[in-house]
Residue, then its C-alpha position, 0 to 999 in steps of 0.5 A: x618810389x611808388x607813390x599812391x599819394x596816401x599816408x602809407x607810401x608818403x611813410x615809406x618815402x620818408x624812411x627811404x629819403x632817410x636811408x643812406x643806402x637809397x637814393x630816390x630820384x623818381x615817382x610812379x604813379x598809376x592814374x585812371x586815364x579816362x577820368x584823369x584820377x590817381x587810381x581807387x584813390x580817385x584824385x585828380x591828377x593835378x592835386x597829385x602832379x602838385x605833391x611831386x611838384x612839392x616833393x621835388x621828385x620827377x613823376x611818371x604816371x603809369x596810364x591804365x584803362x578803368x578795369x585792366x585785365x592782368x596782361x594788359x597792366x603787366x604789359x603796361x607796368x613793364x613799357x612805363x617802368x622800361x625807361x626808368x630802368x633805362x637811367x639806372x633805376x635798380x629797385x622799387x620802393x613800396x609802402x605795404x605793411x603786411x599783405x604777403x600775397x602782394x609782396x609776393x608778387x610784387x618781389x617776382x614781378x620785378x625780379x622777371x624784369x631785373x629790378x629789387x623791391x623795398x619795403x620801409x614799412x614791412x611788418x611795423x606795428x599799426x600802432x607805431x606807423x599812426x604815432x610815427x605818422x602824427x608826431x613827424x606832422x603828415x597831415x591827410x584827408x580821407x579820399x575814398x572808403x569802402x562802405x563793407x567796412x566804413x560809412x559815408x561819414x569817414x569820407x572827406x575827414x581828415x585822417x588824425x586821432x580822431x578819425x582813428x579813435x571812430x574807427x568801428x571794431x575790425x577795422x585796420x588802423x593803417x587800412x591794409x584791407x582796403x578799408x580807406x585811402x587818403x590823400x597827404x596834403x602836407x608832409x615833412x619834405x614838401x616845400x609847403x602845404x597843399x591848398x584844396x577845398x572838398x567838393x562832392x562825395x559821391x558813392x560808386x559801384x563797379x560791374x562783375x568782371x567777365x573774367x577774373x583776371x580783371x584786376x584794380x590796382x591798389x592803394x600802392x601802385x600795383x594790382x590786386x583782384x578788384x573788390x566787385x562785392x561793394x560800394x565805395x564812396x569817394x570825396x572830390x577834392x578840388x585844387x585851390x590856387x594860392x592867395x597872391x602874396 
């Protein structure tokens, strides 16, 4: 499973958890190893290493450089994937909903390397993912938005119906667009909440690539031209240790 940490892959695994022809034995997770943060979400690895815990799935973290270039994350992704490969992994699971180009990459990356690609969300009505989401009690906060289509209010919310009935015209419900990224603290196969308080919001900008193929994987463990042309703003989240008894 290719876990991000956000809403849309936390939907996907609860599809494919549910789907008879499907076992899932691991997660994947690309992580900026300078700083220690799950990648464009911006949380730390010990919140995302407390979700795996909770889910009670093994976690690999696929280790990047703060701006790979395309052959480096590819030559990486193909190292990291290699011993899963090596236990009997025969399919990737990802929680898009409608970017074609990115399956499609996605699809012949995998398939120069022997591996399928799931989709459990593919093409499924905004609509109906944010139902489902809320009725099943998902539970997310906000982590990161994109300040080309979102101001610094929406960071650090939680995502529920209210943060989806502020959300300006044109912006996609589910995010596909790279609008905002959340962080699930509470889900219908973890083993308990995650406590966590929020800290700092903090606004950060990206310098011009000296060439194009540099890439910033996305929201669901993958690569995708990075967004130079704006500012994000990002809400640290700090983990909270459980009160004793």
């Amino acid at each position: 499973m290719n876990w991000s940490g956000g809403k849309d892959s936390a939907l996907a695994l609860y599809h494919a958890l549910r789907n008879p022809a499907l076992h899932v034995t691991d997660l994947l997770t690309s992580v900026n190893a300078h700083y220690g943060r799950v990648s464009m979400h911006g949380v730390r690895v010990a919140l995302l290493e407390e979700q795996a815990r909770r889910i009670g799935l093994p976690l690999t973290k696929l280790e990047l450089p703060e701006m790979p270039d395309m052959a480096d994350y590819e030559a990486r992704m193909r190292a990291t994937l290699a011993p899963l490969q090596a236990k009997g992994i025969q399919r990737a699971i990802f929680g898009d909903i409608y970017l074609e180009d990115l399956r499609r990459y996605r699809e012949q990356q995998l398939a120069g390397i022997g591996l399928a690609a799931e989709f459990p969300l593919w093409q499924r009505p905004n609509a109906d993912l944010l139902r489902e989401y809320l009725a099943l009690g998902f539970r997310a906060v906000v982590v990161c938005v994109n300040e080309k289509y979102l101001d610094q209010s929406f960071c650090g919310r939680e995502l529920d119906a209210d943060f989806l009935r502020d959300l300006p015209p044109g912006v996609d419900s589910c995010g596909e667009n790279g609008e905002y990224h959340s962080f699930v603290f509470d889900a219908p196969y973890f083993s308990s909440p995650i406590p966590f308080e929020r800290g700092e919001i903090v606004r950060r900008t990206y310098a011009a690539p000296a060439s194009s193929s540099v890439c910033a994987p996305d929201d669901e463990t993958d690569a995708s031209p990075a967004p130079f042309d704006t500012g994000f703003w990002y809400c640290d989240l700090l983990p909270v240790e459980p009160a004793a008894g």
